[in-house]
Biopython code that builds the backbone (N, CA, C, O; Angstrom):
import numpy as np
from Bio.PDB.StructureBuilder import StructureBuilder

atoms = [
    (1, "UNK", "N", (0.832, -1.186, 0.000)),
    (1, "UNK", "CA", (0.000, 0.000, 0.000)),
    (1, "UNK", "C", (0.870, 1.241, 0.000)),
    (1, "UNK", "O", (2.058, 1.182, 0.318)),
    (2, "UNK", "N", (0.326, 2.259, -0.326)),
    (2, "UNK", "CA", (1.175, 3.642, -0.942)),
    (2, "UNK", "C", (0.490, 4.509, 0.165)),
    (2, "UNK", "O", (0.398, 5.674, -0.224)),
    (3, "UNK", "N", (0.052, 4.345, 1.241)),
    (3, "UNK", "CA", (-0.466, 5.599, 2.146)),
    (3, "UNK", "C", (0.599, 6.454, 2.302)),
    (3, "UNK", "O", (1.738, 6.016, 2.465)),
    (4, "UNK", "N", (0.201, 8.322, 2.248)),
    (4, "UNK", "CA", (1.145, 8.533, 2.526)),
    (4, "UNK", "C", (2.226, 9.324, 1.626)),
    (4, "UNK", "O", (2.913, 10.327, 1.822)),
    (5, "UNK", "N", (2.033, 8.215, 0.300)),
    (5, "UNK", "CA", (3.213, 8.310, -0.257)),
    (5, "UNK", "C", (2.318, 9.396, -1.677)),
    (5, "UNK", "O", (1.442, 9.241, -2.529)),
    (6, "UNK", "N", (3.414, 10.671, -1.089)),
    (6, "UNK", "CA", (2.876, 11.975, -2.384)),
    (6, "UNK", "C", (3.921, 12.037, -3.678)),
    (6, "UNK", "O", (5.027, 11.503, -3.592)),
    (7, "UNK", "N", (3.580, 12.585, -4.635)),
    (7, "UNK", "CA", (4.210, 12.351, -5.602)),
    (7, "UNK", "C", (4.533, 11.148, -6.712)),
    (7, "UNK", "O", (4.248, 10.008, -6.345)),
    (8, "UNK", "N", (5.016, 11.288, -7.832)),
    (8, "UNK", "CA", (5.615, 10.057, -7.997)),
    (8, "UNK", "C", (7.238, 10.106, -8.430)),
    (8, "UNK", "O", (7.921, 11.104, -8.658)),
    (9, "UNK", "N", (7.645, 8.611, -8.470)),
    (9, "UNK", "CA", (8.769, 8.502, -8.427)),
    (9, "UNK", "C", (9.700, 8.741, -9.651)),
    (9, "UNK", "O", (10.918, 8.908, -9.591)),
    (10, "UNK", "N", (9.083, 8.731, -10.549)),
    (10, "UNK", "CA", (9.821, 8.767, -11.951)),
    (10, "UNK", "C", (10.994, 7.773, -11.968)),
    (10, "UNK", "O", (11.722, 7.995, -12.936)),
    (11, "UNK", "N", (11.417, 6.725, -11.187)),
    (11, "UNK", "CA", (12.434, 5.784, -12.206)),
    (11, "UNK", "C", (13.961, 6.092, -11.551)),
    (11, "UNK", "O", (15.057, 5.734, -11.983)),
    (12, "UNK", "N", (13.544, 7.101, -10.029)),
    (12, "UNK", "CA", (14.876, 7.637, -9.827)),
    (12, "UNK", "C", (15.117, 7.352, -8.562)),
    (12, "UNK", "O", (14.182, 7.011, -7.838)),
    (13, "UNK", "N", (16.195, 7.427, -8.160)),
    (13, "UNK", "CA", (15.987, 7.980, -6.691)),
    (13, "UNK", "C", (15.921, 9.685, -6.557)),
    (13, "UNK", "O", (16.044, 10.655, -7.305)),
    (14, "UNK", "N", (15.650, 9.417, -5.140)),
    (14, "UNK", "CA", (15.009, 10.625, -4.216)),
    (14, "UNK", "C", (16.287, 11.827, -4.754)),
    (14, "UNK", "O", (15.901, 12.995, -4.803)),
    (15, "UNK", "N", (17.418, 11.609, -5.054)),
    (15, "UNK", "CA", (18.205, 12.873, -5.103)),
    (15, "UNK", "C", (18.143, 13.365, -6.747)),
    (15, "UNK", "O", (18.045, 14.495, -7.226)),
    (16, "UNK", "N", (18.252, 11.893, -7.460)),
    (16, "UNK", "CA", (18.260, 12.149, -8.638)),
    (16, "UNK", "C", (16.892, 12.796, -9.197)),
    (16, "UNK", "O", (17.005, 13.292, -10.318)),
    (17, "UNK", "N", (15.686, 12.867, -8.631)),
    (17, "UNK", "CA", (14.494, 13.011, -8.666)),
    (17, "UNK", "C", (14.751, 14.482, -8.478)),
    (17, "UNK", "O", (14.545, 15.208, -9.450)),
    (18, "UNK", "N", (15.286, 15.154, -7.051)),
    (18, "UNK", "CA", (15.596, 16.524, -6.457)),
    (18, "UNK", "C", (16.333, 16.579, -7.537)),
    (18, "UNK", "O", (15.453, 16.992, -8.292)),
    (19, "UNK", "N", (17.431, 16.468, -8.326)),
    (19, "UNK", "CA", (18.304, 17.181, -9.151)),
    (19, "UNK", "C", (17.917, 17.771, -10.023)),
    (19, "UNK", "O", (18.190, 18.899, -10.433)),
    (20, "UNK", "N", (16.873, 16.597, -10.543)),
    (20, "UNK", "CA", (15.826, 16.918, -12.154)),
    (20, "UNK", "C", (15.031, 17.819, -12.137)),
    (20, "UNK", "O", (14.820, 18.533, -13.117)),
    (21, "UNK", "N", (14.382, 17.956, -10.881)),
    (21, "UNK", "CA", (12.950, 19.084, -10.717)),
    (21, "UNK", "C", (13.558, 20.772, -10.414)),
    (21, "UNK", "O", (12.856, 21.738, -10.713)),
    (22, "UNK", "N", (14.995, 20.940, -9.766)),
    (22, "UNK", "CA", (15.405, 21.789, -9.739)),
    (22, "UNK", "C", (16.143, 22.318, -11.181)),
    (22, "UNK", "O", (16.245, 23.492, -11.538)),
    (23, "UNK", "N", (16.648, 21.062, -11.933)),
    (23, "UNK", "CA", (17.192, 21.153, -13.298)),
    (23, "UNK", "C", (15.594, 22.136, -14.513)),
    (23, "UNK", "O", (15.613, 23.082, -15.301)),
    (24, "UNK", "N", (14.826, 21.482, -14.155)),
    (24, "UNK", "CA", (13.644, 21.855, -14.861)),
    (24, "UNK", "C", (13.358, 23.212, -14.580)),
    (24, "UNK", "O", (13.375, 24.184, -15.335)),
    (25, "UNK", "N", (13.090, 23.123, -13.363)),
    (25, "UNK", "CA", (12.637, 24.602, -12.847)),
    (25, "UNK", "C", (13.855, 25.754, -13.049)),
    (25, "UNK", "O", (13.188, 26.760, -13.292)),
    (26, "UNK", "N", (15.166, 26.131, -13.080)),
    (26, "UNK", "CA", (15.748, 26.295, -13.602)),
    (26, "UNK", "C", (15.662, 26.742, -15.254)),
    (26, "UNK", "O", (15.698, 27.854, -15.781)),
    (27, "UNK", "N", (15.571, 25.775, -15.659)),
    (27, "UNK", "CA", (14.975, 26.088, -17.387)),
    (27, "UNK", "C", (13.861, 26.579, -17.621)),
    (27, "UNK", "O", (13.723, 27.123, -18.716)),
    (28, "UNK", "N", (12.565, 26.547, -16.558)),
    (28, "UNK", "CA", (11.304, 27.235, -17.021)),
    (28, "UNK", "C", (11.348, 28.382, -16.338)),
    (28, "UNK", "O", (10.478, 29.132, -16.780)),
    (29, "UNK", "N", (11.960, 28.876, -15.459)),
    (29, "UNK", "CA", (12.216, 30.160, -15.278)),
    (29, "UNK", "C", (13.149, 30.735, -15.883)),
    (29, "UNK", "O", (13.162, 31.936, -15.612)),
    (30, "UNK", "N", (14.115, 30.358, -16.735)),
    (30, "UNK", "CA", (15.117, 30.946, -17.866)),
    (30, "UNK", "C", (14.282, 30.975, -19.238)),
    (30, "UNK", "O", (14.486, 32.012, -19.870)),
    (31, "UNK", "N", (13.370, 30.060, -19.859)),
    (31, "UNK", "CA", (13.192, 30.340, -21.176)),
    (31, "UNK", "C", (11.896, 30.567, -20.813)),
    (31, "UNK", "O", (11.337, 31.114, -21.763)),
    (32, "UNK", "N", (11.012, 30.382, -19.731)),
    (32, "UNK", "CA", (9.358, 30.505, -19.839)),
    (32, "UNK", "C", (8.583, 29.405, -19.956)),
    (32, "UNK", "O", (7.695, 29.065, -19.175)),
    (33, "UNK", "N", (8.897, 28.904, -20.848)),
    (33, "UNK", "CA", (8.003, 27.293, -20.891)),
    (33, "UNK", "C", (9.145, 26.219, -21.643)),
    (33, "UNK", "O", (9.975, 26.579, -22.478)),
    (34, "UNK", "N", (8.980, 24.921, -21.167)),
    (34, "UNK", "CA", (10.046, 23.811, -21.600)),
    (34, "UNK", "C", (9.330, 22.673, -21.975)),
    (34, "UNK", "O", (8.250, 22.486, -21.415)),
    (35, "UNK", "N", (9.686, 21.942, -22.743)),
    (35, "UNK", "CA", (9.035, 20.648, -23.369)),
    (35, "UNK", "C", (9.235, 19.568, -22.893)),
    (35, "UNK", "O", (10.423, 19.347, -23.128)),
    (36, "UNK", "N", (8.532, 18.158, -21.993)),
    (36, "UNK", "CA", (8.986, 17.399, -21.280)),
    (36, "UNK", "C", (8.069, 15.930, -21.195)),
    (36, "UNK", "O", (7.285, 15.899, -22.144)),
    (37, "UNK", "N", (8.000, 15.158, -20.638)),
    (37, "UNK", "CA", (7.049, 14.103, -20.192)),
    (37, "UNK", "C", (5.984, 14.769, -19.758)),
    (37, "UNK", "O", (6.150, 15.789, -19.089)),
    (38, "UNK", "N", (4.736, 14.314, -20.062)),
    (38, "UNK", "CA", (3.625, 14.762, -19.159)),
    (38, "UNK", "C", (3.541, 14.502, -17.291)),
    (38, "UNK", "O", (2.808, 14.910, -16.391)),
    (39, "UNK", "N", (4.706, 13.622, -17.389)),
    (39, "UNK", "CA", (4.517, 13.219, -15.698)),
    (39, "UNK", "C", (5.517, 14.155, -15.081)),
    (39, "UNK", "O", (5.164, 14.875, -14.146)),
    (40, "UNK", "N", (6.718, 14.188, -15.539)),
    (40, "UNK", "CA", (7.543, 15.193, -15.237)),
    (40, "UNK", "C", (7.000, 16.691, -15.013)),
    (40, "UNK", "O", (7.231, 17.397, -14.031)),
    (41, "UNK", "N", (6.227, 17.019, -16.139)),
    (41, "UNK", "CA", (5.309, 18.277, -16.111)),
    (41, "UNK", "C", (4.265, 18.325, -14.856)),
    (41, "UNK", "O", (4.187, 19.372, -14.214)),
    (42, "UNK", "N", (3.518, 17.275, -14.528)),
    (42, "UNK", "CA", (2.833, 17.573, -13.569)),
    (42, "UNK", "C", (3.357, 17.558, -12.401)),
    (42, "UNK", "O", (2.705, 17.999, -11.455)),
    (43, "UNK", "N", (5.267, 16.800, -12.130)),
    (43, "UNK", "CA", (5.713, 16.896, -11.124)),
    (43, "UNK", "C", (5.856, 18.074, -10.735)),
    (43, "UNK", "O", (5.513, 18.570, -9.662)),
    (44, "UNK", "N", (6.566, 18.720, -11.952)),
    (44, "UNK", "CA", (6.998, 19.972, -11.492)),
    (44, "UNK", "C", (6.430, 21.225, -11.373)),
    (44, "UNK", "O", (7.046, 22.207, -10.960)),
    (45, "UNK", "N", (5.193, 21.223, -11.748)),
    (45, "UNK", "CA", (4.307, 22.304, -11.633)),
    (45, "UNK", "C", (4.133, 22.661, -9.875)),
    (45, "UNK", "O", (4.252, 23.871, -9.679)),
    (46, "UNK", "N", (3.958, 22.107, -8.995)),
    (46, "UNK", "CA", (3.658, 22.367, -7.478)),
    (46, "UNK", "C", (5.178, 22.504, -7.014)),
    (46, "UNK", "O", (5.257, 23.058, -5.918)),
    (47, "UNK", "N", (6.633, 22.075, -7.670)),
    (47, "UNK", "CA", (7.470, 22.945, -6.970)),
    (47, "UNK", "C", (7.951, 24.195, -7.994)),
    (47, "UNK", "O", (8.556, 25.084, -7.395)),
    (48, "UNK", "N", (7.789, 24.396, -9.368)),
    (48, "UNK", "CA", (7.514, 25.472, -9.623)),
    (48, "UNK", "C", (7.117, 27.043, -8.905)),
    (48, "UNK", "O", (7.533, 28.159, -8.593)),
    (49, "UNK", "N", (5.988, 26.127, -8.937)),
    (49, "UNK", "CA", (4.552, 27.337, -8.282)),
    (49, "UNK", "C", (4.929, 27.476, -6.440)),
    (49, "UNK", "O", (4.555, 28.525, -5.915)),
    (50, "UNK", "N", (5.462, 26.698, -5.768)),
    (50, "UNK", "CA", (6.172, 26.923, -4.649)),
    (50, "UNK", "C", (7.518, 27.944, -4.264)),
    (50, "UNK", "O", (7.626, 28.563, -3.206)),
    (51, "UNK", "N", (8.405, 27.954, -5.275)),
    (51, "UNK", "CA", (9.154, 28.628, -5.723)),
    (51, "UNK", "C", (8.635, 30.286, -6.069)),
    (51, "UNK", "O", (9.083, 31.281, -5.499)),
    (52, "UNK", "N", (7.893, 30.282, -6.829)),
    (52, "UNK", "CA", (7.514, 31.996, -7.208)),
    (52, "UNK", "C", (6.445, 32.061, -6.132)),
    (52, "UNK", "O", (5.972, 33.197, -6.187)),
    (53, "UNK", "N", (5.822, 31.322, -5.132)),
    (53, "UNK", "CA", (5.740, 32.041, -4.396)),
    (53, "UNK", "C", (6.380, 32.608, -3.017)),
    (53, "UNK", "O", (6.104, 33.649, -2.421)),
    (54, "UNK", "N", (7.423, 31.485, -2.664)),
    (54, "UNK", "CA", (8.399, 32.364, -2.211)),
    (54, "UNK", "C", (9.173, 33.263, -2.481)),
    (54, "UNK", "O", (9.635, 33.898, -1.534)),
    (55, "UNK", "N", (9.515, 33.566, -3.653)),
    (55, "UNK", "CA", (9.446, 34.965, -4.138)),
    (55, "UNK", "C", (9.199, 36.295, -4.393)),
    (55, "UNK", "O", (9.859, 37.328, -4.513)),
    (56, "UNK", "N", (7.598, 35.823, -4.458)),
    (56, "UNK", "CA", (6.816, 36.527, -4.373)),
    (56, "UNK", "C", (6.726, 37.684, -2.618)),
    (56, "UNK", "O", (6.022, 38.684, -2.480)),
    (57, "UNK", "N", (7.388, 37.258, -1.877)),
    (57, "UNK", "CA", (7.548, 37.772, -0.447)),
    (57, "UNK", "C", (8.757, 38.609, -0.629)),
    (57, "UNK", "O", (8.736, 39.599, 0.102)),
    (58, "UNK", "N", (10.004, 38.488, -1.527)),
    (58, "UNK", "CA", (10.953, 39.249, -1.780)),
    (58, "UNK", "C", (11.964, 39.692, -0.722)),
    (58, "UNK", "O", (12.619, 40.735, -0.713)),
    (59, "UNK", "N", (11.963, 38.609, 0.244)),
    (59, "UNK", "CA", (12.770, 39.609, 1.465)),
    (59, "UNK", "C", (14.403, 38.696, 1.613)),
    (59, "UNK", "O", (14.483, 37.790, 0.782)),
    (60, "UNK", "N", (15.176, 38.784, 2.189)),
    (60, "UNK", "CA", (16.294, 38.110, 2.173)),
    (60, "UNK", "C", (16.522, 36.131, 2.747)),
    (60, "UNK", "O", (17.319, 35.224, 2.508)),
    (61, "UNK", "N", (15.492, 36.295, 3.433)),
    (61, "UNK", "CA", (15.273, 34.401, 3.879)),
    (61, "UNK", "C", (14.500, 34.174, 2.795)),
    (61, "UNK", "O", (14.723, 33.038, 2.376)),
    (62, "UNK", "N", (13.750, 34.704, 2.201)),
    (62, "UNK", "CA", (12.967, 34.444, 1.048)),
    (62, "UNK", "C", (14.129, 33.798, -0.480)),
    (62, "UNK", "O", (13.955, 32.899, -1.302)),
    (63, "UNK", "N", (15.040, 34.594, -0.303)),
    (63, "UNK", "CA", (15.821, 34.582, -1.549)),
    (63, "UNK", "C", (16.728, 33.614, -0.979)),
    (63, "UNK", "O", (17.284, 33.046, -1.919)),
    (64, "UNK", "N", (17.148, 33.148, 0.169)),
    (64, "UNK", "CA", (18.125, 31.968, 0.008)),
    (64, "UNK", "C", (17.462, 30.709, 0.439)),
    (64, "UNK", "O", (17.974, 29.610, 0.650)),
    (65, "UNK", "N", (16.142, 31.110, 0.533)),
    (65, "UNK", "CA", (15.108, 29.486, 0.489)),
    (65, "UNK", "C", (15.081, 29.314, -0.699)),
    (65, "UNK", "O", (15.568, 28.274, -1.143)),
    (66, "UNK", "N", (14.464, 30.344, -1.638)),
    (66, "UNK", "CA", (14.807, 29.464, -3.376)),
    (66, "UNK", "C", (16.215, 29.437, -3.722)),
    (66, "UNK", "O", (16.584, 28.691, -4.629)),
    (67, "UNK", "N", (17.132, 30.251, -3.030)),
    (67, "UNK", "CA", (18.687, 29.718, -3.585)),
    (67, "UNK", "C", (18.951, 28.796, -3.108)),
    (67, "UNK", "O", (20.150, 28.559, -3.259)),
    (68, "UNK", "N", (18.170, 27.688, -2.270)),
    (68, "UNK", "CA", (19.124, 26.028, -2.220)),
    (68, "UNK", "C", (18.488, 25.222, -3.007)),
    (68, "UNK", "O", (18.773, 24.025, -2.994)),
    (69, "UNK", "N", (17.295, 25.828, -4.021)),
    (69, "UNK", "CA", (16.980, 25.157, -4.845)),
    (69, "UNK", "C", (17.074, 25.218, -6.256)),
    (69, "UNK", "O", (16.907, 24.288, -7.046)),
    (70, "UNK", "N", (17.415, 26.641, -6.552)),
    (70, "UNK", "CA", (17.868, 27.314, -7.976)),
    (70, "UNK", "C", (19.309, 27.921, -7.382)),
    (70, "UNK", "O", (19.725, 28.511, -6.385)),
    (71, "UNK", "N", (19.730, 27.462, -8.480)),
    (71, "UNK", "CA", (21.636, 27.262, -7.965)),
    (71, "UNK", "C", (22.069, 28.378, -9.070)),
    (71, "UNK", "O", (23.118, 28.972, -8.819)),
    (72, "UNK", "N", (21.399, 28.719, -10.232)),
    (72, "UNK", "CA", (22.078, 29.532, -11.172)),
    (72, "UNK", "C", (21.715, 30.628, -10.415)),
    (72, "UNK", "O", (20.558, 30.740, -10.010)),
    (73, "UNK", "N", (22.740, 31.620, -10.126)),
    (73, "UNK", "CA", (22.175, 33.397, -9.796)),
    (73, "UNK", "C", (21.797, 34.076, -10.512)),
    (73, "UNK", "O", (21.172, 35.066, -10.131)),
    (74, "UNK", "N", (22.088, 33.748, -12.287)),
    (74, "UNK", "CA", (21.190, 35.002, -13.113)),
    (74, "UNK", "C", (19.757, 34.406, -12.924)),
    (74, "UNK", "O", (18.939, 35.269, -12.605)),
    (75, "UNK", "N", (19.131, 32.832, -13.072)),
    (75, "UNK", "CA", (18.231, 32.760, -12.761)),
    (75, "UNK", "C", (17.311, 33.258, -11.763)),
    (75, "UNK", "O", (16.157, 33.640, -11.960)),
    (76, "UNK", "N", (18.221, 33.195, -10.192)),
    (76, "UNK", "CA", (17.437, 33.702, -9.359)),
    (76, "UNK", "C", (16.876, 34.789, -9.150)),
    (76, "UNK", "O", (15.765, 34.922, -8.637)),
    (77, "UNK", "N", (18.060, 36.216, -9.771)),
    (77, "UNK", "CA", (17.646, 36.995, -10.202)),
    (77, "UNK", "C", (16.542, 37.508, -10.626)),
    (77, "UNK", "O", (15.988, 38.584, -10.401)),
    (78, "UNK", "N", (16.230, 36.429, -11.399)),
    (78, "UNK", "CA", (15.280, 37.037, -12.620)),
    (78, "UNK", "C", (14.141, 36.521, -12.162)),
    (78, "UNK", "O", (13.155, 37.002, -12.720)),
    (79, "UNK", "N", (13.801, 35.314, -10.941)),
    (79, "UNK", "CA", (13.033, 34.902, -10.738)),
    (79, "UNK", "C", (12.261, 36.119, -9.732)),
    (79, "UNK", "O", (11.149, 36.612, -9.921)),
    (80, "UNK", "N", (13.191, 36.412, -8.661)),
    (80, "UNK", "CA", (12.626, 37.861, -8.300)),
    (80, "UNK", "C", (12.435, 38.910, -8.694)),
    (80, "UNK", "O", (11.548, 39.638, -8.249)),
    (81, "UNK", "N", (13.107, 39.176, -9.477)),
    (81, "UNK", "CA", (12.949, 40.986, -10.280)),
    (81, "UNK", "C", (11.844, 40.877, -11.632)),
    (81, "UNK", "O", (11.230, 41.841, -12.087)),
    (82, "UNK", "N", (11.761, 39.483, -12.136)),
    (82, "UNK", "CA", (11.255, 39.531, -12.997)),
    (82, "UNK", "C", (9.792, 38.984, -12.985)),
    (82, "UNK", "O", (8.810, 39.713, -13.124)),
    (83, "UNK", "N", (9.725, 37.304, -12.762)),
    (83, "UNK", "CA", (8.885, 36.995, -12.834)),
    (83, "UNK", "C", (8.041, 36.918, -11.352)),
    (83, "UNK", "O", (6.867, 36.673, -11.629)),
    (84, "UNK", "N", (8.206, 37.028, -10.022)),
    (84, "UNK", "CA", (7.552, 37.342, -8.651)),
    (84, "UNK", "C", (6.719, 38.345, -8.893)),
    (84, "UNK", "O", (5.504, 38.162, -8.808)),
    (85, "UNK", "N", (7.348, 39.793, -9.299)),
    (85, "UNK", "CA", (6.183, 40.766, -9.565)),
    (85, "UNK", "C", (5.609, 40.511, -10.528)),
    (85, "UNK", "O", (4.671, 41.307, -10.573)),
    (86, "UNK", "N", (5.575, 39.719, -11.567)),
    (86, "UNK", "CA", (4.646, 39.819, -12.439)),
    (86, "UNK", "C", (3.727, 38.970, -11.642)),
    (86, "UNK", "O", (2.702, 39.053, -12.317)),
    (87, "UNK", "N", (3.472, 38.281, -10.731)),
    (87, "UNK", "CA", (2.518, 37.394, -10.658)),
    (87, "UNK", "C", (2.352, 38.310, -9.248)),
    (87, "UNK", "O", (1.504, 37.704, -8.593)),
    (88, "UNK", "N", (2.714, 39.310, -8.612)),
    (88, "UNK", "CA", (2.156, 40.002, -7.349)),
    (88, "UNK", "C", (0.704, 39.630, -7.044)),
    (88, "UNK", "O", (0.423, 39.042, -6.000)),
    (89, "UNK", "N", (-0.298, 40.000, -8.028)),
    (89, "UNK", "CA", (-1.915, 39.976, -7.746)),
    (89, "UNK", "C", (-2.514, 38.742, -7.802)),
    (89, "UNK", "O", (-3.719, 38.499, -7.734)),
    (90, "UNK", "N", (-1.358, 37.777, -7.965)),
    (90, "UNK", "CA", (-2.265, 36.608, -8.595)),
    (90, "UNK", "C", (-1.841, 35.405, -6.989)),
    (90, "UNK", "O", (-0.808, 35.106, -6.390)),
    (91, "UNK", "N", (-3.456, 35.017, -6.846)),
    (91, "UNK", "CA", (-2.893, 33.966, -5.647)),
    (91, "UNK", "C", (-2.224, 32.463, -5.729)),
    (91, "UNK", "O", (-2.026, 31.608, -4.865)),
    (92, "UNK", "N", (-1.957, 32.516, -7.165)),
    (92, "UNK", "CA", (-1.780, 31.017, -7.148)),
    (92, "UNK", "C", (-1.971, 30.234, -8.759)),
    (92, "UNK", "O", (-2.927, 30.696, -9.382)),
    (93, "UNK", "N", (-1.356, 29.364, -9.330)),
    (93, "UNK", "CA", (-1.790, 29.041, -10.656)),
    (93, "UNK", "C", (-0.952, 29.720, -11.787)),
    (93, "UNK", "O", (-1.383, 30.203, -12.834)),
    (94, "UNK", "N", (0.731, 29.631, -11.211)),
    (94, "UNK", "CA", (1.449, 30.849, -12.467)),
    (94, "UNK", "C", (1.800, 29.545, -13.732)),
    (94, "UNK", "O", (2.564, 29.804, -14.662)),
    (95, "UNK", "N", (1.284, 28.480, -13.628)),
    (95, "UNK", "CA", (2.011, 27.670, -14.661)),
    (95, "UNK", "C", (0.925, 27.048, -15.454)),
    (95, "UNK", "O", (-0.126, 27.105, -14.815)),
    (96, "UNK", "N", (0.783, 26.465, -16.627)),
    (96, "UNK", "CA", (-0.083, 25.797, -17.278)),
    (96, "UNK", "C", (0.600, 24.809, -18.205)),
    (96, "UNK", "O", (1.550, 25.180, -18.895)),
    (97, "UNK", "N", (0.016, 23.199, -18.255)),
    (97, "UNK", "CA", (0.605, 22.397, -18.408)),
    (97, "UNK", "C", (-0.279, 21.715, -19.921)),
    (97, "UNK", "O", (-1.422, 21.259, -19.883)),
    (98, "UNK", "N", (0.401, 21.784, -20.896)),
    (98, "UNK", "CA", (-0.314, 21.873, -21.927)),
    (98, "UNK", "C", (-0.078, 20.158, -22.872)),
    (98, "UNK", "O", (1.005, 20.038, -23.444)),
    (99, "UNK", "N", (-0.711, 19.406, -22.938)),
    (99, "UNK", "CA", (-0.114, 17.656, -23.688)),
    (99, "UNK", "C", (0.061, 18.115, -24.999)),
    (99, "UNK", "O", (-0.687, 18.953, -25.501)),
    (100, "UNK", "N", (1.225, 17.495, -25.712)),
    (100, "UNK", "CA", (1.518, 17.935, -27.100)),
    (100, "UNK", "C", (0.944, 16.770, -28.035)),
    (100, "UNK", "O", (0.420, 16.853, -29.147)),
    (101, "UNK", "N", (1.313, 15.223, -26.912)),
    (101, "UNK", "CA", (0.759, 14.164, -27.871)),
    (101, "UNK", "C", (1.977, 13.548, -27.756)),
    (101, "UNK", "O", (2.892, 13.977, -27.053)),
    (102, "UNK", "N", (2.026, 12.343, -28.567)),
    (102, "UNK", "CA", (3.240, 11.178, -28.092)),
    (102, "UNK", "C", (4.620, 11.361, -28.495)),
    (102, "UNK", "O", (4.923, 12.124, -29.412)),
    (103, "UNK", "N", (5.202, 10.895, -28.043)),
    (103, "UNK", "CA", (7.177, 11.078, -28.660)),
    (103, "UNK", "C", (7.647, 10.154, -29.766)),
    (103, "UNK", "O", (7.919, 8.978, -29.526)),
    (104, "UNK", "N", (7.739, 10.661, -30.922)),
    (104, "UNK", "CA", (8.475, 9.914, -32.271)),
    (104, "UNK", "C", (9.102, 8.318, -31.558)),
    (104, "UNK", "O", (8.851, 7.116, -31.655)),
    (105, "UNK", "N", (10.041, 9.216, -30.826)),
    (105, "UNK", "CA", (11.160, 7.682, -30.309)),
    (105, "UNK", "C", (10.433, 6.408, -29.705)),
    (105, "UNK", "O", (10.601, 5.338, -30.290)),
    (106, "UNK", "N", (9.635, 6.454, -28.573)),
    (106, "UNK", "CA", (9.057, 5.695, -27.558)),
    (106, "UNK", "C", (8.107, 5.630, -27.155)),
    (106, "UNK", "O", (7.805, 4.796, -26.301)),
    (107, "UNK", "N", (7.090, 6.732, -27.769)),
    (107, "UNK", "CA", (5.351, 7.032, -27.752)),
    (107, "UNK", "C", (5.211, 7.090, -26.272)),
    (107, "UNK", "O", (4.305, 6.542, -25.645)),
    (108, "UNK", "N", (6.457, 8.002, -25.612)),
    (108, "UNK", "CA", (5.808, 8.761, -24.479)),
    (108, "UNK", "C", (5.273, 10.188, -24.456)),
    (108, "UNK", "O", (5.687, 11.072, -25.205)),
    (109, "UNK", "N", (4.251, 10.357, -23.471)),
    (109, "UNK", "CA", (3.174, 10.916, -23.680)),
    (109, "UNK", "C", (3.674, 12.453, -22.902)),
    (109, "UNK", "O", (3.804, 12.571, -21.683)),
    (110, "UNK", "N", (3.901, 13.513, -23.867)),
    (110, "UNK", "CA", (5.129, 14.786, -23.906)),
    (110, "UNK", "C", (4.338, 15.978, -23.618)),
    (110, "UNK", "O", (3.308, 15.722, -24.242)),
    (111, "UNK", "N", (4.192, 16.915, -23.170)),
    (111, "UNK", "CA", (3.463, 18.107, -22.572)),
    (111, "UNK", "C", (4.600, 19.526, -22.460)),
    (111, "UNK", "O", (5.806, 19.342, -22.295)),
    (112, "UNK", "N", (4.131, 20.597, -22.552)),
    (112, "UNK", "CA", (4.376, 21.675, -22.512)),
    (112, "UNK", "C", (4.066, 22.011, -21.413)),
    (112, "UNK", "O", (2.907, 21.788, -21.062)),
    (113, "UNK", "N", (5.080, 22.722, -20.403)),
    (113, "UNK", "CA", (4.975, 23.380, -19.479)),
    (113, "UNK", "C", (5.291, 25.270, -19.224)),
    (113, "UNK", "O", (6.462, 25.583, -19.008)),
    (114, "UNK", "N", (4.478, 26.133, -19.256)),
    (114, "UNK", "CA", (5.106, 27.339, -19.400)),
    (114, "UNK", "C", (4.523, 28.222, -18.204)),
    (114, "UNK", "O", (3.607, 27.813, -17.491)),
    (115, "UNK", "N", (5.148, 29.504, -18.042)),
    (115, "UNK", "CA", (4.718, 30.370, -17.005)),
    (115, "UNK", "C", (3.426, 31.001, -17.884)),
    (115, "UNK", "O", (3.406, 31.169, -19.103)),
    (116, "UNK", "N", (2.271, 31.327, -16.849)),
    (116, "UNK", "CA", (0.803, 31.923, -17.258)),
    (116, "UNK", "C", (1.209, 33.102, -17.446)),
    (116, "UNK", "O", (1.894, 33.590, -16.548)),
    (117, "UNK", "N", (0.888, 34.008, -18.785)),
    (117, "UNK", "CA", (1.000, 35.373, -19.167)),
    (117, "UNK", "C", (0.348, 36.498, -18.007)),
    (117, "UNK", "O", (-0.444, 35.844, -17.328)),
    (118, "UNK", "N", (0.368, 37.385, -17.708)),
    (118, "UNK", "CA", (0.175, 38.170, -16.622)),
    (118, "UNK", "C", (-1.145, 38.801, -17.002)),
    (118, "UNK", "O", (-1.744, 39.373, -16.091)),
    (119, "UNK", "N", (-1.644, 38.787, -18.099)),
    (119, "UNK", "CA", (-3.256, 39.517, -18.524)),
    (119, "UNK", "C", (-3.984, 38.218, -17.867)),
    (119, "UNK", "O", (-5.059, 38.519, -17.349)),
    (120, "UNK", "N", (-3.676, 36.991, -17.783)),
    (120, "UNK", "CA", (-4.556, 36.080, -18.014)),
    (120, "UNK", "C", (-5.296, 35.668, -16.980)),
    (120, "UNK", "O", (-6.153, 34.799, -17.142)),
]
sb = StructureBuilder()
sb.init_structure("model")
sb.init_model(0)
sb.init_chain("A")
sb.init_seg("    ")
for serial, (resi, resn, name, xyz) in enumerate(atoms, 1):
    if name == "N":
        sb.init_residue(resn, " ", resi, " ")
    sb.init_atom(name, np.array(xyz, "f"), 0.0, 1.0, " ", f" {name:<3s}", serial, name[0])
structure = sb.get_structure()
């Protein structure tokens, strides 16, 4: 039985799992939206969206709680100056996870993940 047990595992262990979701998040706060597994995508949407909203608070414990998880500094940067205020008014929901349809190679099932435009 799985009581208990949140998330899923993707095939990894627990660090290699932490490496990937910070690797991701990383890239969707550098280009905006990234192309991936649909399971991967739904992993990473709730630490995404955990992330900008600690941000979103902007104060100095704020910025080195997402710096043990986003390791690049132009990223972090940009995660506060850039994308935190854009989502100021919004309580929640900065990401949208979009299925593209299956993968040429292995007919796994591939999704778009990007940050929600700020009109929306």
């Amino acid at each position: 039985m799985r009581h208990g047990k949140k998330g899923r595992q993707l095939s990894r262990t627990a660090s290699h799992r932490e490496a990937l979701l910070r690797n991701m998040a990383t890239s969707l706060f550098l280009h905006g939206r990234i192309s991936t597994t649909t399971a991967k995508a739904k992993e990473l949407r709730p630490f995404a969206e955990r992330l900008i909203t600690i941000a979103k608070r902007g104060d100095l414990h704020a910025r080195r709680l997402a710096g043990r998880k986003i390791q690049d500094r132009d990223v972090l940067v940009k995660l506060f100056d850039a994308i935190a205020p854009r989502f100021a008014e919004r309580p929640g929901g900065y990401t949208r996870v979009l299925k593209l349809g299956h993968r040429q190679g292995d007919g796994a099932e591939m999704a778009l993940i990007e940050l929600v435009d700020r009109g929306e």
